[in-house]
C-alpha positions, 0 to 999 in steps of 0.5 A: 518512472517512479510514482509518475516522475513523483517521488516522496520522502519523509522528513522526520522533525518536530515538524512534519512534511511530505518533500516531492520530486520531479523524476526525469534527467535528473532529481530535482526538488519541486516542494514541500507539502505540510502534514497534520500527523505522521505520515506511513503509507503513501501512493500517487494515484490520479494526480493525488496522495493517498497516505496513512496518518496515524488512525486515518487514511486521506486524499491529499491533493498535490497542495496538501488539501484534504480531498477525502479522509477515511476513519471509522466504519459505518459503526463509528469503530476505527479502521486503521492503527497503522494504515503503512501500505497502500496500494492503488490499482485499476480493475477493468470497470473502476479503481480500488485503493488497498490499506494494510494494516498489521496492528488490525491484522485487515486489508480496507479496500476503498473506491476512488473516492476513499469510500469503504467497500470492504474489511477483509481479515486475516488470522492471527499471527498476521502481520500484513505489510506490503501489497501488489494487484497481480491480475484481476481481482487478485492481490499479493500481500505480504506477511513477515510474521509467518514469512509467507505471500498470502493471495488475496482474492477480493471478489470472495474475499478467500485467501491462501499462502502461495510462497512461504518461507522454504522458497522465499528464504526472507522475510517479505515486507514490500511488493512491486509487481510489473504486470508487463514482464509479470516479475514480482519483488519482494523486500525484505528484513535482509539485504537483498530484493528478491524477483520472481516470474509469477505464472496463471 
């Protein structure tokens, strides 16, 4: 299944759009969805798309309908320059939907609703791209620029290195974590996808 038999894909023109299709015996094309911007990070989460366009981040229903759209924070200062990975998941009591950043060198968490909850920031020379929720109030985010994993735990807000460059041997840019078989892949700038069995 991908992105619940929904699979998007970027058409780069002087227009711009957002190509959705059906995923089952085979590919079809359902429609094109018009975007107001360049569209980056995308996830479908609970029958919408939560995707980064340029300083914001929006809900967009499956008719392209602005639901919700986050900016700025409570101080009017923008959130995002480049909001490229999203990554939404269920806790045990609510969702939460993630945003990295690079240029901001953040992770925004957001409720269902597209709603702030918390920044938190990581240290320079940051540069997070990819993220995947590996266990309750635990989030694996991916850091090319000191080629490492950094484990994020968003009930304190700490984070550490948990792989670096001696054991992944790429530079990781995307995660995908399967909380069944609890395998990990990690892409990255080379020509391979790595897997790893993520253990407690």
């Amino acid at each position: 299944m991908i992105l619940l038999n929904s699979l998007i894909k970027m058409r780069k023109y002087f227009f711009i759009t957002m190509q959705v299709f059906h995923v089952k015996d085979a590919i079809t094309h359902e429609k094109d969805i018009k975007m107001i911007g360049w569209c980056t990070g995308i996830e479908y989460f609970q029958g919408t798309f939560v995707v980064g366009l340029g300083p914001s981040v929006q809900m967009l229903s499956d008719k392209g309908d602005v639901l919700h759209a986050l900016i700025t924070n409570s101080s009017r200062e923008y959130l995002f320059r480049s909001p490229d990975y999203i990554h939404a998941f269920n806790t045990l009591h609510s969702s939460r939907i993630l945003v990295s950043d690079s240029s901001m060198k953040t992770v925004c968490m957001c409720n269902s609703k597209l709603q702030l909850m918390q920044v938190f920031t990581f240290p320079p020379p940051g540069k997070l791209h990819g993220l995947a929720a590996v266990g309750e109030g635990q989030v694996l985010v991916a850091d090319p620029a000191t080629a490492t994993l950094q484990l994020l735990n968003i009930n304190t807000g700490q984070s550490w290195a948990v792989l670096e460059w001696e054991e992944l041997q790429i530079w990781p840019n995307s995660l995908v974590y399967n909380p069944e078989t609890k395998c990990l892949f990690v892409g990255g700038n080379g020509d391979e996808v790595r897997m790893y069995t993520l253990s407690k």
